[in-house]
Every structure is written in structure tokens, then in C-alpha cells.
mmCIF file of the N, C-alpha and C atoms, coordinates in Angstrom:
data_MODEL
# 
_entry.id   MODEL 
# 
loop_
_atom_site.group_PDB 
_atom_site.id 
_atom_site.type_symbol 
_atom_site.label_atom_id 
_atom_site.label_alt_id 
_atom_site.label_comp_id 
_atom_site.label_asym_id 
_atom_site.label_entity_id 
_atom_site.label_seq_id 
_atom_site.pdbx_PDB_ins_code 
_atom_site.Cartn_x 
_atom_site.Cartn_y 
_atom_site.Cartn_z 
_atom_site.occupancy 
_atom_site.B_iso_or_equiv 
_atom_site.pdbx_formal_charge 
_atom_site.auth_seq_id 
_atom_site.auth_comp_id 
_atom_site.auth_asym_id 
_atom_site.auth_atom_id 
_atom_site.pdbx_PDB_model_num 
ATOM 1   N N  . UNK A 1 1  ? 68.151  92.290  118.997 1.00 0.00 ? 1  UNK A N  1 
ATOM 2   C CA . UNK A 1 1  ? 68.083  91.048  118.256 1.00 0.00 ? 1  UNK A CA 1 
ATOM 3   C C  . UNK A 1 1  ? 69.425  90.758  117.610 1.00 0.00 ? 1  UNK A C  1 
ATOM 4   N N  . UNK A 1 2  ? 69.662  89.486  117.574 1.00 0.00 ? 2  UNK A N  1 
ATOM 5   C CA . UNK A 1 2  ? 71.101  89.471  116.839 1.00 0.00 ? 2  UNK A CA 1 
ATOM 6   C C  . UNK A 1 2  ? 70.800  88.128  115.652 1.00 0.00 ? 2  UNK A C  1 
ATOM 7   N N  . UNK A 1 3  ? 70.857  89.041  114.676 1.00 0.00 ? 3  UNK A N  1 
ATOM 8   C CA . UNK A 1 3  ? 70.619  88.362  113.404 1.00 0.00 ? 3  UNK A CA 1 
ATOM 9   C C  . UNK A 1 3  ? 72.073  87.832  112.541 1.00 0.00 ? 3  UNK A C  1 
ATOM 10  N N  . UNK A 1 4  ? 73.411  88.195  113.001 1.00 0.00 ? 4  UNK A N  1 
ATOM 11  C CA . UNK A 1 4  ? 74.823  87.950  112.764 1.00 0.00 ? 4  UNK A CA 1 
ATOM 12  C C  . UNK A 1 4  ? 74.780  86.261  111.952 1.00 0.00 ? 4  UNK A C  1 
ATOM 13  N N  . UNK A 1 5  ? 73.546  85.266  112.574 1.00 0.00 ? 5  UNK A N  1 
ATOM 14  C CA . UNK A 1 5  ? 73.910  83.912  112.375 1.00 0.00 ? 5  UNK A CA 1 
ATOM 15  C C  . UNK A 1 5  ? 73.227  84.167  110.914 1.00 0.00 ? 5  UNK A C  1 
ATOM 16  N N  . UNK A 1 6  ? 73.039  85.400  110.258 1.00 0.00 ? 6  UNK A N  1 
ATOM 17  C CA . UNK A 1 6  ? 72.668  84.854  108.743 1.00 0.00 ? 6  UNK A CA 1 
ATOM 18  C C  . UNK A 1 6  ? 74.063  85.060  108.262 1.00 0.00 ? 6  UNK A C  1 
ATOM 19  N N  . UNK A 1 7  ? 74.767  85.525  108.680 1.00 0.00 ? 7  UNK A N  1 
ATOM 20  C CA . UNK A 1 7  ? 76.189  86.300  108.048 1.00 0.00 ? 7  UNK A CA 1 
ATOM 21  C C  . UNK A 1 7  ? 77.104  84.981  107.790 1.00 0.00 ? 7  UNK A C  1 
ATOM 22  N N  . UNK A 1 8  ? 77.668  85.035  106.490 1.00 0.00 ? 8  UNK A N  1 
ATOM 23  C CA . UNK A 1 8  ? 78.466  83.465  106.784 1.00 0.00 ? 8  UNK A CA 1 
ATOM 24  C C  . UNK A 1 8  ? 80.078  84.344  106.055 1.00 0.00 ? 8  UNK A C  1 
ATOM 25  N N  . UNK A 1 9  ? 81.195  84.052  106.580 1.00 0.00 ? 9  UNK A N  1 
ATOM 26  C CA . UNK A 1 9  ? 82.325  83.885  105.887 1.00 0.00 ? 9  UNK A CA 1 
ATOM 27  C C  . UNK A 1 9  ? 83.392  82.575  105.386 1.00 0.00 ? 9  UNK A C  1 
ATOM 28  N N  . UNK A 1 10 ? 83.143  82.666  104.122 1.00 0.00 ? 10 UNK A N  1 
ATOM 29  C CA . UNK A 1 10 ? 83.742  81.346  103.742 1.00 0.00 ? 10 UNK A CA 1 
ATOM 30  C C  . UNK A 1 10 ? 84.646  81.773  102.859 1.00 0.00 ? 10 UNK A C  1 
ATOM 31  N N  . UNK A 1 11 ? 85.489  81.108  102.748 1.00 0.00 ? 11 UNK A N  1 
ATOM 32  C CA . UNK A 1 11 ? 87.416  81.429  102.252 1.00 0.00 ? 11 UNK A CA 1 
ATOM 33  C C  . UNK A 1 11 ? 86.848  81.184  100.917 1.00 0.00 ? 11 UNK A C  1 
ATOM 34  N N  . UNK A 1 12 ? 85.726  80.108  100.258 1.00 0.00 ? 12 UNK A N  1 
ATOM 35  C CA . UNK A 1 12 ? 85.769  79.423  98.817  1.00 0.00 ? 12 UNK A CA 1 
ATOM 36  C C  . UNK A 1 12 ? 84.429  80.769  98.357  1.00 0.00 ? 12 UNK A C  1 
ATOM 37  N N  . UNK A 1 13 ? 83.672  81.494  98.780  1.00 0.00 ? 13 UNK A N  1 
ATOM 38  C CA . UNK A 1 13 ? 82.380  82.224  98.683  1.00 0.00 ? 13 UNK A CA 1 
ATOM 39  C C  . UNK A 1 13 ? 83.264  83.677  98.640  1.00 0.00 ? 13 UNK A C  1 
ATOM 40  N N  . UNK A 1 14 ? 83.091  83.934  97.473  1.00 0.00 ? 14 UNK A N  1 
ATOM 41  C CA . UNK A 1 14 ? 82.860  86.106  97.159  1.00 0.00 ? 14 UNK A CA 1 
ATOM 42  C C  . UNK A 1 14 ? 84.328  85.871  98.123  1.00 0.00 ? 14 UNK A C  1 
ATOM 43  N N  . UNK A 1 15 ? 85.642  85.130  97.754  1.00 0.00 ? 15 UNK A N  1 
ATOM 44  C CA . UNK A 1 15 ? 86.732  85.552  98.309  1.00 0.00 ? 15 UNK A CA 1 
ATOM 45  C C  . UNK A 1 15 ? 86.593  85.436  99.586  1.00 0.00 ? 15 UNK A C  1 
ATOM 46  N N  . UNK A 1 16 ? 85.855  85.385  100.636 1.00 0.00 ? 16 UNK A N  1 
ATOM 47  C CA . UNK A 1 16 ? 85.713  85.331  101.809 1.00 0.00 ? 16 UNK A CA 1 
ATOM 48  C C  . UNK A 1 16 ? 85.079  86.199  102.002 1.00 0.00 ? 16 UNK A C  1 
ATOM 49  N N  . UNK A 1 17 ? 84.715  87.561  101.903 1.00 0.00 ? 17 UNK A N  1 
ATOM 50  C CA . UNK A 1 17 ? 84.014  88.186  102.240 1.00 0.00 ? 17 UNK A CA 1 
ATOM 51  C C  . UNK A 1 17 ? 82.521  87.851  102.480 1.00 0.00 ? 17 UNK A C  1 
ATOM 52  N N  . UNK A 1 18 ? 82.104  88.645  104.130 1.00 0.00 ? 18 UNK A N  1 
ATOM 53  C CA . UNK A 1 18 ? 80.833  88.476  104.499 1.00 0.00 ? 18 UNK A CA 1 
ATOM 54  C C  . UNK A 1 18 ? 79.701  88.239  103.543 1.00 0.00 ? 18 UNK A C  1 
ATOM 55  N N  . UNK A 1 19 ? 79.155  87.319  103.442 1.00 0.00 ? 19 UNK A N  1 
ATOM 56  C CA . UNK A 1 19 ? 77.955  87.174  102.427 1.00 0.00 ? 19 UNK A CA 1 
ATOM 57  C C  . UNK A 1 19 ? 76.675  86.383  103.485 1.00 0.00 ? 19 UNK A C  1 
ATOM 58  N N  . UNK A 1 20 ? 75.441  87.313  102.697 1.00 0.00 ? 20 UNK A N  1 
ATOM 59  C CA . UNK A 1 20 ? 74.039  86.626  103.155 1.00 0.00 ? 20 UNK A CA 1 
ATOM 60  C C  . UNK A 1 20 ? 73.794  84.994  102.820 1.00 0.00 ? 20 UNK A C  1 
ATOM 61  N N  . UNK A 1 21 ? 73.812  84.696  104.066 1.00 0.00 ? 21 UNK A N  1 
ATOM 62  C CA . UNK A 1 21 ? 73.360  82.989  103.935 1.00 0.00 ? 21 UNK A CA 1 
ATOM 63  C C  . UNK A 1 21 ? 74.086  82.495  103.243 1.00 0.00 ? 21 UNK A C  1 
ATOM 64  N N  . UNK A 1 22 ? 75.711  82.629  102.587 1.00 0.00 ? 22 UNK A N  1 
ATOM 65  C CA . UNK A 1 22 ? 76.332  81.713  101.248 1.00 0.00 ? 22 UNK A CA 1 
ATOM 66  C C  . UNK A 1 22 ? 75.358  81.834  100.071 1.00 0.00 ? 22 UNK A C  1 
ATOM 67  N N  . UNK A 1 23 ? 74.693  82.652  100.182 1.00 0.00 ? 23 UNK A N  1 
ATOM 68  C CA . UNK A 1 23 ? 74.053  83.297  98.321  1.00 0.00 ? 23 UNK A CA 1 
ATOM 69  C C  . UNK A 1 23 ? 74.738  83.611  97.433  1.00 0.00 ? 23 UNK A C  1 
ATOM 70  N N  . UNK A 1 24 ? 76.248  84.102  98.228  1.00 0.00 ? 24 UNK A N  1 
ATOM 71  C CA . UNK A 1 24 ? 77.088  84.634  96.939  1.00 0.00 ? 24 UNK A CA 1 
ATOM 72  C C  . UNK A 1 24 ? 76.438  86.643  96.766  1.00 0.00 ? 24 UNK A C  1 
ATOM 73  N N  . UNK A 1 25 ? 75.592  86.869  97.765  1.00 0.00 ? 25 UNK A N  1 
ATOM 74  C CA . UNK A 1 25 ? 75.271  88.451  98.018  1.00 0.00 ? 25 UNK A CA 1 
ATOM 75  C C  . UNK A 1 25 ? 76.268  89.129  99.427  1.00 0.00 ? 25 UNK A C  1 
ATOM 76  N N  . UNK A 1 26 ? 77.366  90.243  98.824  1.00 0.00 ? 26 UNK A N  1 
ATOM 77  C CA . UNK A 1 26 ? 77.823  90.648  99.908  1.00 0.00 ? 26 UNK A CA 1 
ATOM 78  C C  . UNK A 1 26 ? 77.161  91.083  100.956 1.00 0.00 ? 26 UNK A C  1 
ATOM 79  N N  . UNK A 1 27 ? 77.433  91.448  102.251 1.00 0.00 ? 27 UNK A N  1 
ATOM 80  C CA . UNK A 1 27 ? 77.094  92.748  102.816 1.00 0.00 ? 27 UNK A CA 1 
ATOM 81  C C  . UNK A 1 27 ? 77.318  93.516  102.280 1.00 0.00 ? 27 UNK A C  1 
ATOM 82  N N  . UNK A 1 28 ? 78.579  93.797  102.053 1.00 0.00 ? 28 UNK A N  1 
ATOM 83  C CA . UNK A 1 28 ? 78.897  95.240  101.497 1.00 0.00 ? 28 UNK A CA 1 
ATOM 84  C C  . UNK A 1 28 ? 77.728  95.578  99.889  1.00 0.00 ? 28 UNK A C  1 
ATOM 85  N N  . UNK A 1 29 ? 77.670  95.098  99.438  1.00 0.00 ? 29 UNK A N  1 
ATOM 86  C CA . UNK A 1 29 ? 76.367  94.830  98.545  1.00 0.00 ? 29 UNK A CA 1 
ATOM 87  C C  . UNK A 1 29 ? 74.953  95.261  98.540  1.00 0.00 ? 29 UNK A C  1 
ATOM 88  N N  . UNK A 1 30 ? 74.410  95.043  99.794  1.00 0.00 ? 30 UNK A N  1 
ATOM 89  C CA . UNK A 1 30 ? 73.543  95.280  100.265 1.00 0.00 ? 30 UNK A CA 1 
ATOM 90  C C  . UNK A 1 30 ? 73.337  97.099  101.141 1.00 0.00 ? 30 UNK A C  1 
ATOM 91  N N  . UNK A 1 31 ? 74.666  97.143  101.538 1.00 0.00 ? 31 UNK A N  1 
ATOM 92  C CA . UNK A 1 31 ? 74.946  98.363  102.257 1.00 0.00 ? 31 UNK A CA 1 
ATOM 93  C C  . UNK A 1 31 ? 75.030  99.512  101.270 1.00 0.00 ? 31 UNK A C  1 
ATOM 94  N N  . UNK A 1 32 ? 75.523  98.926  99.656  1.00 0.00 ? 32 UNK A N  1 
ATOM 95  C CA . UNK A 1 32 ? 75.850  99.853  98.505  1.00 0.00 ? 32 UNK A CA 1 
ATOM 96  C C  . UNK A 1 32 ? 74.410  100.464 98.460  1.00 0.00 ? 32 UNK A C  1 
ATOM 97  N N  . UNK A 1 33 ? 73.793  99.250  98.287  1.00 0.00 ? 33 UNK A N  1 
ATOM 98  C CA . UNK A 1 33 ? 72.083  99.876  97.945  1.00 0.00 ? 33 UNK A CA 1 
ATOM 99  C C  . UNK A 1 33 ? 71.289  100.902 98.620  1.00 0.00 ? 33 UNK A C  1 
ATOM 100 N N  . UNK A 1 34 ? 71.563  100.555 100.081 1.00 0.00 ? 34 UNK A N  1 
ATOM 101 C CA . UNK A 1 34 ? 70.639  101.142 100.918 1.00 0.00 ? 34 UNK A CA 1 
ATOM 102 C C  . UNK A 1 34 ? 71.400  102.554 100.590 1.00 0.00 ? 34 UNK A C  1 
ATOM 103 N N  . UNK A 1 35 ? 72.601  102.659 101.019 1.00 0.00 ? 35 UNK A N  1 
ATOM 104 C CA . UNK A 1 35 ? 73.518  103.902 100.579 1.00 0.00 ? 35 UNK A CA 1 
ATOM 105 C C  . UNK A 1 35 ? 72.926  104.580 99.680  1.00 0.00 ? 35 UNK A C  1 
ATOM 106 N N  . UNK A 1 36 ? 73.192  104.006 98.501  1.00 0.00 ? 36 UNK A N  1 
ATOM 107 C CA . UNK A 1 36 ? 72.088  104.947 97.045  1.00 0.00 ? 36 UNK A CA 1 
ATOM 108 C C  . UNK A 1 36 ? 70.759  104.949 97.007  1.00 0.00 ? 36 UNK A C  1 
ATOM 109 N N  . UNK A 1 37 ? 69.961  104.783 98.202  1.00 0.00 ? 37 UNK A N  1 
ATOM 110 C CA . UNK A 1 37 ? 68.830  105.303 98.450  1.00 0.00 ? 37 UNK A CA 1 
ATOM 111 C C  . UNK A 1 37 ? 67.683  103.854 98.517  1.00 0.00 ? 37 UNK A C  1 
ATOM 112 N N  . UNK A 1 38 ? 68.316  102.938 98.082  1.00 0.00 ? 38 UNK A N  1 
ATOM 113 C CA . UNK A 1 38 ? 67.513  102.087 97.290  1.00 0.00 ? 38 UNK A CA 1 
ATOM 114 C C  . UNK A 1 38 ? 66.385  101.294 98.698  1.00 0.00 ? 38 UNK A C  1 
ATOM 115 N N  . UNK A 1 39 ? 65.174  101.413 98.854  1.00 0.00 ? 39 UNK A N  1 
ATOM 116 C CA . UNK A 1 39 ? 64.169  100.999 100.020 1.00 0.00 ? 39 UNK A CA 1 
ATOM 117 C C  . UNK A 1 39 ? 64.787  99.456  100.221 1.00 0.00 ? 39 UNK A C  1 
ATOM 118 N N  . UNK A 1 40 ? 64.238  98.922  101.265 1.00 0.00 ? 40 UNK A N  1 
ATOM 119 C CA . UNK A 1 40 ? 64.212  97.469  101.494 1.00 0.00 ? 40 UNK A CA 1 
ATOM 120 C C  . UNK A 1 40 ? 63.217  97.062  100.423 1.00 0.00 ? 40 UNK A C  1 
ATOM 121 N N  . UNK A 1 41 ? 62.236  97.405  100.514 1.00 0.00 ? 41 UNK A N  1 
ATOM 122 C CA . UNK A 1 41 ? 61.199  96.991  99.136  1.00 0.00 ? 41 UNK A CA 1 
ATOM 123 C C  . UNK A 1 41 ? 61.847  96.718  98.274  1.00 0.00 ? 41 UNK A C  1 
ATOM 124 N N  . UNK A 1 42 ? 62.688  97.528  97.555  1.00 0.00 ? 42 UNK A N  1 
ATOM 125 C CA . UNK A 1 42 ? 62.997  97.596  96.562  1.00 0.00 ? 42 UNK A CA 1 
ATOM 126 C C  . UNK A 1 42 ? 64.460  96.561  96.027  1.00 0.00 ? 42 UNK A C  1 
ATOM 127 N N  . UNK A 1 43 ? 65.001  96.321  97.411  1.00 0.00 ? 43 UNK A N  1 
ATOM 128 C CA . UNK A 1 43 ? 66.353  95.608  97.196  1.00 0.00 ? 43 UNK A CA 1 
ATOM 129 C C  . UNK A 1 43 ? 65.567  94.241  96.961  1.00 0.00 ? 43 UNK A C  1 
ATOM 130 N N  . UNK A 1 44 ? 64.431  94.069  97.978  1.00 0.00 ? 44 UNK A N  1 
ATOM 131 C CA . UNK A 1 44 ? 63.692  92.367  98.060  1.00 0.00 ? 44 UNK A CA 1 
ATOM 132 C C  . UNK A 1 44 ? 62.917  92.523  96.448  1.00 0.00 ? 44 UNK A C  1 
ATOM 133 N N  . UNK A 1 45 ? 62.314  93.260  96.070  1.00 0.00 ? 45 UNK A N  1 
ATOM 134 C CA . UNK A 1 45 ? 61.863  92.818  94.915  1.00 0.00 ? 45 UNK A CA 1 
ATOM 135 C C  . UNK A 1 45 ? 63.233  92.534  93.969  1.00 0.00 ? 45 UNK A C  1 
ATOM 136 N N  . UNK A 1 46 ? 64.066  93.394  93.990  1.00 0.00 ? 46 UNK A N  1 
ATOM 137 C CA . UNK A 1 46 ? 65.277  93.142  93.211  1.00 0.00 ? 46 UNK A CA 1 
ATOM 138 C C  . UNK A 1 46 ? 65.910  91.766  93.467  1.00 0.00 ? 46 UNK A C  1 
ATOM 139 N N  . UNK A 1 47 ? 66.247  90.744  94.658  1.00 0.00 ? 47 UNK A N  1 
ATOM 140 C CA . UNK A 1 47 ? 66.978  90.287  94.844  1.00 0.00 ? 47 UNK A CA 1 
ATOM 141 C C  . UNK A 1 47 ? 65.651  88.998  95.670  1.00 0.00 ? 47 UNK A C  1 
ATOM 142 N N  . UNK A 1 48 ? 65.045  88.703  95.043  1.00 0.00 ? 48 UNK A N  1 
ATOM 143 C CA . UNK A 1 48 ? 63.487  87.671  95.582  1.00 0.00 ? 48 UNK A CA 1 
ATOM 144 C C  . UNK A 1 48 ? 63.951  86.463  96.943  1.00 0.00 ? 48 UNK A C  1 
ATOM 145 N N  . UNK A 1 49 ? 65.255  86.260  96.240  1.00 0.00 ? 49 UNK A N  1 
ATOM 146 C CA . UNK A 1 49 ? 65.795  85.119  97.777  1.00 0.00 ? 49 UNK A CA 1 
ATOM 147 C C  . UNK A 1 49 ? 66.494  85.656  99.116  1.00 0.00 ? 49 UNK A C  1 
ATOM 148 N N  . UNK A 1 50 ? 66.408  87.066  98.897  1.00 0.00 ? 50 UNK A N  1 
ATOM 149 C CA . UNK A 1 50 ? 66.291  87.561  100.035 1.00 0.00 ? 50 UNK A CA 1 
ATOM 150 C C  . UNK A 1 50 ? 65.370  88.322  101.009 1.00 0.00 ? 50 UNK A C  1 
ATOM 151 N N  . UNK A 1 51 ? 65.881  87.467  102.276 1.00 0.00 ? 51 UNK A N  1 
ATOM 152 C CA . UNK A 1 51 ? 64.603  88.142  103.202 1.00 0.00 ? 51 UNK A CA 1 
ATOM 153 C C  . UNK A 1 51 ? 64.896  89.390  104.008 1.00 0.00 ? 51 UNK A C  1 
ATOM 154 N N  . UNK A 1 52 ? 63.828  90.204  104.173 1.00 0.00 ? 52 UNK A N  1 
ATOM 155 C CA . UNK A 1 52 ? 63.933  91.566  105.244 1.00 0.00 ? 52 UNK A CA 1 
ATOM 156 C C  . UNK A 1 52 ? 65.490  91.507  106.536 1.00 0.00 ? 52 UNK A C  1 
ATOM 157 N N  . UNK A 1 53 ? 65.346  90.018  107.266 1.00 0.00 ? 53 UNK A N  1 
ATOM 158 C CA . UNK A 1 53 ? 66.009  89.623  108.262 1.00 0.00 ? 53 UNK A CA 1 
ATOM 159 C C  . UNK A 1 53 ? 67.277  90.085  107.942 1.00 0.00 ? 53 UNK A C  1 
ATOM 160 N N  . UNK A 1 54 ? 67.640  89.806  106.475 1.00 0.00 ? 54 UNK A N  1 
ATOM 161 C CA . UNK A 1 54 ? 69.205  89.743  105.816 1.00 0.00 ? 54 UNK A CA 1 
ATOM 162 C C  . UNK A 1 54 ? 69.286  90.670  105.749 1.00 0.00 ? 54 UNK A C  1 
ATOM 163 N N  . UNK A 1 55 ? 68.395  92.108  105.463 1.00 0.00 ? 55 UNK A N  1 
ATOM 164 C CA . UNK A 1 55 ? 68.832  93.652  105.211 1.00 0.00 ? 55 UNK A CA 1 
ATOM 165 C C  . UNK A 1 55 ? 69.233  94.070  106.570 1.00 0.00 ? 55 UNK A C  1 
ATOM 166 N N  . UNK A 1 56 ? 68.232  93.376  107.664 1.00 0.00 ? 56 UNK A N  1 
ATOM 167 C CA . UNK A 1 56 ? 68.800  93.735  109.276 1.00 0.00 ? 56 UNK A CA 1 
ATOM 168 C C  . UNK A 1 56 ? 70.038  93.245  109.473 1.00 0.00 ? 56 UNK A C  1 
ATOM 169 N N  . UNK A 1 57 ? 70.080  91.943  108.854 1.00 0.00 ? 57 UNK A N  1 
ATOM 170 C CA . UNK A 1 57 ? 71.488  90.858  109.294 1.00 0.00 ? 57 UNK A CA 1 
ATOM 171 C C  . UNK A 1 57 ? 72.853  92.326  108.940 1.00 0.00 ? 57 UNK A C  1 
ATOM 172 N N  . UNK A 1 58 ? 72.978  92.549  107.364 1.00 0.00 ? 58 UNK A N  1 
ATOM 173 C CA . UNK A 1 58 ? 73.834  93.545  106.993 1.00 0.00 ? 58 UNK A CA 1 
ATOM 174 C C  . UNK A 1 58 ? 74.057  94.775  107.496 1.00 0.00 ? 58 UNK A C  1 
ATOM 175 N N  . UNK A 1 59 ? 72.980  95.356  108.184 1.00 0.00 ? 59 UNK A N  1 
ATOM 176 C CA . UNK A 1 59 ? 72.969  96.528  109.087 1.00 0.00 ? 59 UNK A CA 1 
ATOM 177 C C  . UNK A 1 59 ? 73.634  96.081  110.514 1.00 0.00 ? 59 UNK A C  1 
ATOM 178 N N  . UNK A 1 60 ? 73.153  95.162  110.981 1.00 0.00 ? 60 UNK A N  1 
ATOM 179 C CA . UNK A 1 60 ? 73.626  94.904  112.108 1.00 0.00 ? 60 UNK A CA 1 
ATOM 180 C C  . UNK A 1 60 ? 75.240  94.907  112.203 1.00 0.00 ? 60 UNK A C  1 
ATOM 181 N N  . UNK A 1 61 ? 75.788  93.861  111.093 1.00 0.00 ? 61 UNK A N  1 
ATOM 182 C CA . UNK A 1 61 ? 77.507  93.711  111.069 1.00 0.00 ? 61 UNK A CA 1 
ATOM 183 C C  . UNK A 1 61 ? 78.095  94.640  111.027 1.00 0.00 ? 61 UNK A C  1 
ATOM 184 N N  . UNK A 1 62 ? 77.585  95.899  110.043 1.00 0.00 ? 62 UNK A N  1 
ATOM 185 C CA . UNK A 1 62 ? 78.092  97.100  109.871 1.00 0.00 ? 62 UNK A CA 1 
ATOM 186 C C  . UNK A 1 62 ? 78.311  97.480  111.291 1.00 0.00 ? 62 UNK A C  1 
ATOM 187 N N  . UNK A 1 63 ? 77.474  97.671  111.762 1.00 0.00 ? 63 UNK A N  1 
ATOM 188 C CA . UNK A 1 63 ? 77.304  98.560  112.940 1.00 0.00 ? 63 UNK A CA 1 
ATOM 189 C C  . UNK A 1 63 ? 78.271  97.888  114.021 1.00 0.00 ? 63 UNK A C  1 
ATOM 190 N N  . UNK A 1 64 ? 78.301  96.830  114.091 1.00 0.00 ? 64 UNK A N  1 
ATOM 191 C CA . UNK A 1 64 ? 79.450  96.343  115.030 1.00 0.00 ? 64 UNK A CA 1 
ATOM 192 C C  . UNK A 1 64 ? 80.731  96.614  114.532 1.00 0.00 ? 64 UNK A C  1 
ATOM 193 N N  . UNK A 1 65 ? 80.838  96.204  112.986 1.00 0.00 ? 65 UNK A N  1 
ATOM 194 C CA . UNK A 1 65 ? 82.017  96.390  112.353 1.00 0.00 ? 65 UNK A CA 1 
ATOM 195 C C  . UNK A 1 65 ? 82.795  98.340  112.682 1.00 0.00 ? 65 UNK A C  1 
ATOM 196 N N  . UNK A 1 66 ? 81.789  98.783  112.806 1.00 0.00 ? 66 UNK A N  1 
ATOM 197 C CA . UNK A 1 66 ? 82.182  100.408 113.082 1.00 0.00 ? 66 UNK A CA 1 
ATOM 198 C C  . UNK A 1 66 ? 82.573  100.527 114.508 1.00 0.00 ? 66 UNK A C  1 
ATOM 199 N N  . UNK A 1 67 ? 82.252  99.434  115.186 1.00 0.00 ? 67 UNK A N  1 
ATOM 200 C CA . UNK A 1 67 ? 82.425  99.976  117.108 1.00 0.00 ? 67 UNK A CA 1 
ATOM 201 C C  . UNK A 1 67 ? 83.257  99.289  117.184 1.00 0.00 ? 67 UNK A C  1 
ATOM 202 N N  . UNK A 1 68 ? 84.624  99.921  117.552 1.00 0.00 ? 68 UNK A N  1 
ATOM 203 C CA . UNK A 1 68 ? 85.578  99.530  117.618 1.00 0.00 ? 68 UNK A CA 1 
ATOM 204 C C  . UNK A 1 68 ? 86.217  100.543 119.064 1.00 0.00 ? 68 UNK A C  1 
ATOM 205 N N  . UNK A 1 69 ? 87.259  99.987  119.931 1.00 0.00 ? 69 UNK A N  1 
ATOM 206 C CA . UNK A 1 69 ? 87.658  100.366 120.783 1.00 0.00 ? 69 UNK A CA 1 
ATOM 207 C C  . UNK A 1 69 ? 88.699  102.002 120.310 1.00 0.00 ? 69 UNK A C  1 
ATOM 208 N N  . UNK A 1 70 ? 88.607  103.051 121.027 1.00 0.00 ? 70 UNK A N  1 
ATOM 209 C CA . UNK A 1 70 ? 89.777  104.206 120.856 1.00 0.00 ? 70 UNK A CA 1 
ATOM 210 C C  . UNK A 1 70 ? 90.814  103.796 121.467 1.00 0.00 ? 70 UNK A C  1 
ATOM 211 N N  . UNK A 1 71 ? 91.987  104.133 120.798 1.00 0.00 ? 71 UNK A N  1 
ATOM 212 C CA . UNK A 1 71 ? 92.959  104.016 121.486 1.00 0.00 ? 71 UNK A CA 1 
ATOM 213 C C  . UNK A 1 71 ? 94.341  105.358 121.479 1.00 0.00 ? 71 UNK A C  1 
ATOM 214 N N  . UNK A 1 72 ? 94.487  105.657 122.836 1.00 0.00 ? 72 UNK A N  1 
ATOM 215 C CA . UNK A 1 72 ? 95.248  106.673 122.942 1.00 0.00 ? 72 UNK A CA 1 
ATOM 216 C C  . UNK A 1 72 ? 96.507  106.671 122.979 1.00 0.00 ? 72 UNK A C  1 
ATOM 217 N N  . UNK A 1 73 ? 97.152  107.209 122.146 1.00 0.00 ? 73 UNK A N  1 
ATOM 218 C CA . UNK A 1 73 ? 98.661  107.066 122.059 1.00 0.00 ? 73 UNK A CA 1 
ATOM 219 C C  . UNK A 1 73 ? 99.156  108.250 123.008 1.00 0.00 ? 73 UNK A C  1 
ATOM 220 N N  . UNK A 1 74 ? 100.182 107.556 123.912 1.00 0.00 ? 74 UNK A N  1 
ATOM 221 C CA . UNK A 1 74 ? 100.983 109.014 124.811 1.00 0.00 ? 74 UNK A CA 1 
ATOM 222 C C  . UNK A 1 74 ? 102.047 109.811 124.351 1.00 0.00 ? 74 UNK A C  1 
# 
């Protein structure tokens, strides 16, 4: 599934950095949480205008953001 179209970057929003839907909520934000343990339950009760989709949306970018090509120097 590619949930990326919740991801918005805007130059005037959180500096540009990736944010859910222009909420003004980073990814990186979201990634802090899950990091410190914190459930999806628990981020959505914390954060009510966000949906499940957006915790996938932030997982997903990560995960692309990490696959990146090797490159071998001779």
C-alpha cells in the first residue's frame, strides 16, 4: 500500500520538514513516539486528528527514507 500521499512537504510548514497532512505533526514526531514505546492507541488518543493511516503513512517514509542505494568506492 502506499500511503506517502498523506506526507506533505511545505517550505512555510515545521520548516519544511515532512509533516502529516499539513497538521503541523512531524514524521519524525511520530517515529519519536513509537521509538519510546508509545502504542498507536496511544499516539491516536494523544493526538485525536490523527488517523491509524498517518502512523502507516510515517512508517512507510522512514522505510524508504532508509533504502538507499550502496555505493562502492575503488
Amino acid at each position: 500500500m502506499d500511503h506517502l500521499n498523506r506526507i506533505m512537504v511545505n517550505p512555510e510548514v515545521c520548516g519544511g520538514r515532512p509533516c502529516i497532512r499539513g497538521l503541523r505533526i512531524r514524521v519524525k514526531d511520530i517515529l519519536a513516539l513509537l521509538a519510546a514505546g508509545a502504542s498507536r492507541e496511544e499516539i491516536l488518543a494523544d493526538y485525536p486528528y490523527l488517523e491509524d493511516e498517518d502512523i502507516t503513512a510515517a512508517l512507510e517514509y522512514a522505510a524508504r527514507q532508509a533504502d538507499h542505494p550502496v555505493l562502492w568506492v575503488a
